[in-house]
N, CA, C and O atoms as CSV, one atom per row, in Angstrom:
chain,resi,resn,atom,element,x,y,z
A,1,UNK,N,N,21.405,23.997,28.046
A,1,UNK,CA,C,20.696,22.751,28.220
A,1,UNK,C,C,21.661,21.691,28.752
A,1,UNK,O,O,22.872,21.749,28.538
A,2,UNK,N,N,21.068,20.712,29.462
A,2,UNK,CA,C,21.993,19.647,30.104
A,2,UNK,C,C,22.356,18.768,28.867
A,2,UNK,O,O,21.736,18.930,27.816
A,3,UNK,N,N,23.417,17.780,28.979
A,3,UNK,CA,C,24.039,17.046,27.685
A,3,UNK,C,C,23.458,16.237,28.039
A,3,UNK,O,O,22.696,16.019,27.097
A,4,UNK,N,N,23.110,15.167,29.226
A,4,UNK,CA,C,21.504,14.517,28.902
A,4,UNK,C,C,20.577,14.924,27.979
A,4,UNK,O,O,20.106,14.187,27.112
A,5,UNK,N,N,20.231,16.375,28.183
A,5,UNK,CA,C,19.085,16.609,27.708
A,5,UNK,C,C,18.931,16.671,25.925
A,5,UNK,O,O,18.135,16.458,25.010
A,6,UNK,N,N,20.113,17.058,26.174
A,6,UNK,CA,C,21.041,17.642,24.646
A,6,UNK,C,C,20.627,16.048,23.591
A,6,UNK,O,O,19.954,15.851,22.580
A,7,UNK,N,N,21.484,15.153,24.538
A,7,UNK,CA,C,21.635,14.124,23.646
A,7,UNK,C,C,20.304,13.231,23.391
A,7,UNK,O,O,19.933,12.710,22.339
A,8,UNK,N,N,19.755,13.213,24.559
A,8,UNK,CA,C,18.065,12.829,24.118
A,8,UNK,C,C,17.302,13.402,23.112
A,8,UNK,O,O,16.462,12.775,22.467
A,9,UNK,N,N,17.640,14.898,22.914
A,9,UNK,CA,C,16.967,15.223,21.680
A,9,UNK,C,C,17.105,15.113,20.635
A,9,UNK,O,O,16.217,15.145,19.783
A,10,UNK,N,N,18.614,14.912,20.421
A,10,UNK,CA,C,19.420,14.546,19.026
A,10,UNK,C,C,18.857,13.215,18.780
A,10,UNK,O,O,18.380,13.157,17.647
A,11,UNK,N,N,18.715,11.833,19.622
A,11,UNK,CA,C,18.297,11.143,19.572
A,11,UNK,C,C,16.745,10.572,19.045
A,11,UNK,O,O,16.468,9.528,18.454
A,12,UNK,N,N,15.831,11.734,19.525
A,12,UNK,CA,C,14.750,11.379,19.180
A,12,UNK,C,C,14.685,12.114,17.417
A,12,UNK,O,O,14.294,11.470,16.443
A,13,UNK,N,N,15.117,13.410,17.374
A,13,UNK,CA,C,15.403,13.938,16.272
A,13,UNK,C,C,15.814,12.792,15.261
A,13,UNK,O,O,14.896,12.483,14.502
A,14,UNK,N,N,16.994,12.097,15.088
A,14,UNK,CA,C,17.247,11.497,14.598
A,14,UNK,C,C,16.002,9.977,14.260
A,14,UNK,O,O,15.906,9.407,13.173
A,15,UNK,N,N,15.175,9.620,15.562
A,15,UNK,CA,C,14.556,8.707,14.961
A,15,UNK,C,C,13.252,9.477,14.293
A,15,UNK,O,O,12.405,8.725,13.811
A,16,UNK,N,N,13.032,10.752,14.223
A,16,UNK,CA,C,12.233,11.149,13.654
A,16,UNK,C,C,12.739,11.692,12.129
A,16,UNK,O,O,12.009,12.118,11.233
A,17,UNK,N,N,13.748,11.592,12.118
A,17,UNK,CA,C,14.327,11.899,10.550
A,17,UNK,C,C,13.644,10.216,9.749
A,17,UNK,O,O,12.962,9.990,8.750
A,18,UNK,N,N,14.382,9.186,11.004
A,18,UNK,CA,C,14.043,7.810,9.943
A,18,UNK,C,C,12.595,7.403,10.071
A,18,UNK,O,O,12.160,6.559,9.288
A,19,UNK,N,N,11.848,7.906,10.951
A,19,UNK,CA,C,10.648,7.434,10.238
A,19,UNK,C,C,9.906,8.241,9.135
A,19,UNK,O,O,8.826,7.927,8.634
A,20,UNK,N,N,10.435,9.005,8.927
A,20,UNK,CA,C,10.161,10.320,7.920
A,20,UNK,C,C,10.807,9.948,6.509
A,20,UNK,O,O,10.478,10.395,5.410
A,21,UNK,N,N,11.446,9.354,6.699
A,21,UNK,CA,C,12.163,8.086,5.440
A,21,UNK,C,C,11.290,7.739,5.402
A,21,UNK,O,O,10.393,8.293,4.766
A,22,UNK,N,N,11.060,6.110,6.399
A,22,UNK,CA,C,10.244,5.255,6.130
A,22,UNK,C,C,8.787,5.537,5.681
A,22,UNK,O,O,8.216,4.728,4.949
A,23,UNK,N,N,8.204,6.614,6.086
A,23,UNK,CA,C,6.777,6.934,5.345
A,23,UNK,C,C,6.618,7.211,4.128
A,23,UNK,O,O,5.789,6.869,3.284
A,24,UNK,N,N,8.068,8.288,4.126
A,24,UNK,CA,C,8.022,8.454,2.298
A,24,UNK,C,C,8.196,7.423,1.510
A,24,UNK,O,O,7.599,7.369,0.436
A,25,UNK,N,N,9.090,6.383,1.940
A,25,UNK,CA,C,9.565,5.311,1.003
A,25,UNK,C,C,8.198,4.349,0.964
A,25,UNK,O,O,8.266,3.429,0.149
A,26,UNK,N,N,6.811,4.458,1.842
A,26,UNK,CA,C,5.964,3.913,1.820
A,26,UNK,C,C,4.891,4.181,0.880
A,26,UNK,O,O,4.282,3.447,0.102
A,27,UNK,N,N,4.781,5.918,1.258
A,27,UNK,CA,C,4.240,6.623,-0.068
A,27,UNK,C,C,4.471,5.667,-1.374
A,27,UNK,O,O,3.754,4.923,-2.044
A,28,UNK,N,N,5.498,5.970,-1.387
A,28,UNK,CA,C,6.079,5.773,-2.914
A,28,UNK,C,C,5.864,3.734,-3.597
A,28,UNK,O,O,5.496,3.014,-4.525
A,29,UNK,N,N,6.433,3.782,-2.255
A,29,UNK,CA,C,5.926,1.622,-2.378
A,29,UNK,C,C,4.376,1.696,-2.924
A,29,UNK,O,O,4.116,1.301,-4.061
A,30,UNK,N,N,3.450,2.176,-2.128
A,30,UNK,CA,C,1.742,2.238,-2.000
A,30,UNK,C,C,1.377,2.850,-3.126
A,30,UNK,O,O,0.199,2.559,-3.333
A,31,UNK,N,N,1.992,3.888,-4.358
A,31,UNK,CA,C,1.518,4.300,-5.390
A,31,UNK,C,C,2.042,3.750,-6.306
A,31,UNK,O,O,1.711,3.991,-7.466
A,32,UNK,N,N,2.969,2.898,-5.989
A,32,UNK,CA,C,3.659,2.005,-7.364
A,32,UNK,C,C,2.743,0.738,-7.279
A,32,UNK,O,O,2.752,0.252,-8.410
A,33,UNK,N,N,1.959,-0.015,-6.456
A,33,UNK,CA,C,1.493,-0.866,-6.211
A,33,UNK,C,C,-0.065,-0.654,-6.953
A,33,UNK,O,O,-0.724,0.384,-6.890
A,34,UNK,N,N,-0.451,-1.882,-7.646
A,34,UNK,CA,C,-1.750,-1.967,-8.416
A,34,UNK,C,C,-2.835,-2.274,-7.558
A,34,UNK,O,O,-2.676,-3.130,-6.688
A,35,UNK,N,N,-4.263,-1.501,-7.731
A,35,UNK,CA,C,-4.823,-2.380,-6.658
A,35,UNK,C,C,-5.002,-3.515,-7.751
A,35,UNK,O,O,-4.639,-3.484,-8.927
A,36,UNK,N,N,-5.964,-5.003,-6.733
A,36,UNK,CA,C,-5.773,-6.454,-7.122
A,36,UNK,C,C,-7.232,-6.530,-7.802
A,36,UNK,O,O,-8.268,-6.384,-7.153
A,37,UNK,N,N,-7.203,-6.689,-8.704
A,37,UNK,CA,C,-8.245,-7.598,-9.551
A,37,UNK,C,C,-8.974,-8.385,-9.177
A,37,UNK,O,O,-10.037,-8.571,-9.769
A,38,UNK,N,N,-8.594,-9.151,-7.982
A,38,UNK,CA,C,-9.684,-10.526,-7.399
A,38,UNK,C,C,-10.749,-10.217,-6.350
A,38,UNK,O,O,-10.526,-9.833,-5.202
A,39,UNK,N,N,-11.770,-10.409,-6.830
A,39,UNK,CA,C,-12.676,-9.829,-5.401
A,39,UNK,C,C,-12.256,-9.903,-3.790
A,39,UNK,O,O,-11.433,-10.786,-3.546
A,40,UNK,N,N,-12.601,-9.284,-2.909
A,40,UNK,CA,C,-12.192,-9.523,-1.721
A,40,UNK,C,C,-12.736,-10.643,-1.114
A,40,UNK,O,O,-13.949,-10.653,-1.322
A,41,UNK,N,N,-12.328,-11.705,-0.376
A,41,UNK,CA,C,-12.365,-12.703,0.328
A,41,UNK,C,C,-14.022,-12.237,1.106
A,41,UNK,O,O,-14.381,-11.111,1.449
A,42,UNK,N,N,-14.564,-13.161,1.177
A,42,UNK,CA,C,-15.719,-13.039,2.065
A,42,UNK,C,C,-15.425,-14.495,3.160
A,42,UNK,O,O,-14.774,-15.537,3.239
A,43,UNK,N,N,-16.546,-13.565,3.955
A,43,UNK,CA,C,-16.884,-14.754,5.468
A,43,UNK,C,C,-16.926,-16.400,4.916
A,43,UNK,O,O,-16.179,-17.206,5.472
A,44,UNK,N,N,-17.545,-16.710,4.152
A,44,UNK,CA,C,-18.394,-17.507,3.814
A,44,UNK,C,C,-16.983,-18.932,3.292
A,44,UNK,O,O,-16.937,-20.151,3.455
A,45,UNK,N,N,-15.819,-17.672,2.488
A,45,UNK,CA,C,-14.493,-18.663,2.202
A,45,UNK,C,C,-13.877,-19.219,3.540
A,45,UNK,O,O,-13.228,-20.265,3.541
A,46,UNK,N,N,-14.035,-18.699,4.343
A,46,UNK,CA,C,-13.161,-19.257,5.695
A,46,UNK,C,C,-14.078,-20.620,6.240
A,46,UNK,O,O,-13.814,-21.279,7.246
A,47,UNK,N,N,-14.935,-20.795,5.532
A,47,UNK,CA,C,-15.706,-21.806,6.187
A,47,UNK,C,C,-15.257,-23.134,5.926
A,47,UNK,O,O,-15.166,-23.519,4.761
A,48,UNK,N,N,-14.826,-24.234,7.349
A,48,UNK,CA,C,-14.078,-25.196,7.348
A,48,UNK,C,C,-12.335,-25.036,7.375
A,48,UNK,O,O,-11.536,-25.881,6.973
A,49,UNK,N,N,-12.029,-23.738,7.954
A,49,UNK,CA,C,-10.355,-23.441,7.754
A,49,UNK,C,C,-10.170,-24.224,8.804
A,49,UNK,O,O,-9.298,-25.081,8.665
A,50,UNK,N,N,-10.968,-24.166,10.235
A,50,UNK,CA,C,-10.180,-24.723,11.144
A,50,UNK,C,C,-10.970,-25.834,11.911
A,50,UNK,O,O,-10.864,-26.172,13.090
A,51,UNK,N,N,-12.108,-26.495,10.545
A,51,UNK,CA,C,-11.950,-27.887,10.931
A,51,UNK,C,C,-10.848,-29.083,11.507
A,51,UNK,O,O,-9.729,-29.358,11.073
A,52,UNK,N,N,-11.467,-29.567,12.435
A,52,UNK,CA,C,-11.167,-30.633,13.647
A,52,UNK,C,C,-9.878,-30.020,14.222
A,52,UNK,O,O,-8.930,-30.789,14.377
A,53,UNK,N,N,-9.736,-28.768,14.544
A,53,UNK,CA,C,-9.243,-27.891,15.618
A,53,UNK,C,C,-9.165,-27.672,16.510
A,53,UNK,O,O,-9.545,-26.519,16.716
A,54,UNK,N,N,-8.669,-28.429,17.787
A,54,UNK,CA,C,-9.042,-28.329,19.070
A,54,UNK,C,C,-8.439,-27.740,19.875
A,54,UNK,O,O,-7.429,-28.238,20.371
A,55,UNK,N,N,-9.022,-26.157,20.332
A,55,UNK,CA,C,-8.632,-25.313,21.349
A,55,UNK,C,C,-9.027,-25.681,22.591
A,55,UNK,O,O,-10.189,-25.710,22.997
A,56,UNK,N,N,-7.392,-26.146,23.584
A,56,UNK,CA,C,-8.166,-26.341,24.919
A,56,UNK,C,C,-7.648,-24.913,26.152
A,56,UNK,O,O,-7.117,-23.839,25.872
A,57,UNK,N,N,-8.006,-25.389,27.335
A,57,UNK,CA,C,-7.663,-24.457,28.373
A,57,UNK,C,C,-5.665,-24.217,28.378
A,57,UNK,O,O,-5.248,-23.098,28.678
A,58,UNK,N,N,-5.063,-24.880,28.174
A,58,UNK,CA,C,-3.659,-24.966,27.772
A,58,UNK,C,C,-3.431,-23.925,26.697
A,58,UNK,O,O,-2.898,-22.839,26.926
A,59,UNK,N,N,-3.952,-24.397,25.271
A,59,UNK,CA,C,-3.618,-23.001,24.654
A,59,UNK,C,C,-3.829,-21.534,25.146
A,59,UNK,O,O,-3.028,-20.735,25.629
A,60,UNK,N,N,-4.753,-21.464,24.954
A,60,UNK,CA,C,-5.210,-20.468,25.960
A,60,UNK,C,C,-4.542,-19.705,26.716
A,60,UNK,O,O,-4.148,-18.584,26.395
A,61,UNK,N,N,-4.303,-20.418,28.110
A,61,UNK,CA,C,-3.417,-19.986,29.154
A,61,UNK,C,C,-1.578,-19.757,28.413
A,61,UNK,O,O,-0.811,-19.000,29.009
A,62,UNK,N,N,-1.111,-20.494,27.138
A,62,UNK,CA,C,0.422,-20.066,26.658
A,62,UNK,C,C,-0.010,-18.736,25.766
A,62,UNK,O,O,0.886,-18.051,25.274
A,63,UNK,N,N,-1.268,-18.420,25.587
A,63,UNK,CA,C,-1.257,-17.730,24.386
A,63,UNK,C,C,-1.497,-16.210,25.184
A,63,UNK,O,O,-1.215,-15.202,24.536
A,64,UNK,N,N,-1.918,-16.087,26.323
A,64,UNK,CA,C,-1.637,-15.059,27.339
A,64,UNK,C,C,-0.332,-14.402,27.439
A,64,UNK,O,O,0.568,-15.133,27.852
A,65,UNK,N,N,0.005,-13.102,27.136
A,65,UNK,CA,C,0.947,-12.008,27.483
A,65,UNK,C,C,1.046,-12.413,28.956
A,65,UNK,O,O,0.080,-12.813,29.605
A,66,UNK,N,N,2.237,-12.283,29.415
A,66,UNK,CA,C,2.646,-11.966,30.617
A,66,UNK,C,C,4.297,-11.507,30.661
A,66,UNK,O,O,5.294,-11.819,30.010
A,67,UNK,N,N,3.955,-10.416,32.014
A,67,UNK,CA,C,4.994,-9.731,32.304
A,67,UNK,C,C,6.194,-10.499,32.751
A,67,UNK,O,O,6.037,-11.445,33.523
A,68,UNK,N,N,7.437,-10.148,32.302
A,68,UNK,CA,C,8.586,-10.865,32.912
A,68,UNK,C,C,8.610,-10.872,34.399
A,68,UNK,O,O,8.346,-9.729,34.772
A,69,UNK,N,N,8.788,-11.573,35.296
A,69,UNK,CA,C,9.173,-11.962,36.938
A,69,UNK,C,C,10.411,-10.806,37.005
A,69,UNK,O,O,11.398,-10.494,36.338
A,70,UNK,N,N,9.525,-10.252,38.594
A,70,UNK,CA,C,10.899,-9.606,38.562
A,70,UNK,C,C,10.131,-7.783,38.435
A,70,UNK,O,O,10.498,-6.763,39.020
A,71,UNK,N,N,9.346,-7.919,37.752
A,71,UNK,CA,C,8.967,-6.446,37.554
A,71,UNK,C,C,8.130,-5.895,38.364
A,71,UNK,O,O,7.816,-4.714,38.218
């Protein structure tokens, strides 16, 4: 195999060891965790969150993804 090829695999290998951590250590977070006692939030609580809120064409247009110049 080419040592490009070589080392790309060690590479991905390796980030597949750490997310293989990270899931287990999630497991384990997610079964130590209680579910919550308080009912779940309904529609009805958000009502008035984003009184006198004014979205104009400006937000909007900054709040758009765009690609870096150049690409």
């Amino acid at each position: 195999m080419l040592p490009d090829v070589e080392m790309r695999l060690d590479m991905l290998q390796q980030q597949i060891k750490w997310i293989e951590h990270e899931l287990l250590y999630l497991r384990t977070q997610v079964t130590k965790t209680t579910p919550s006692t308080d009912p779940p939030r309904t529609f009805e609580s958000l009502r008035g969150i984003w009184e006198g809120v004014v979205f104009n064409e400006e937000d909007c247009q900054a709040s758009r993804w765009k690609l870096p110049e150049g690409l």
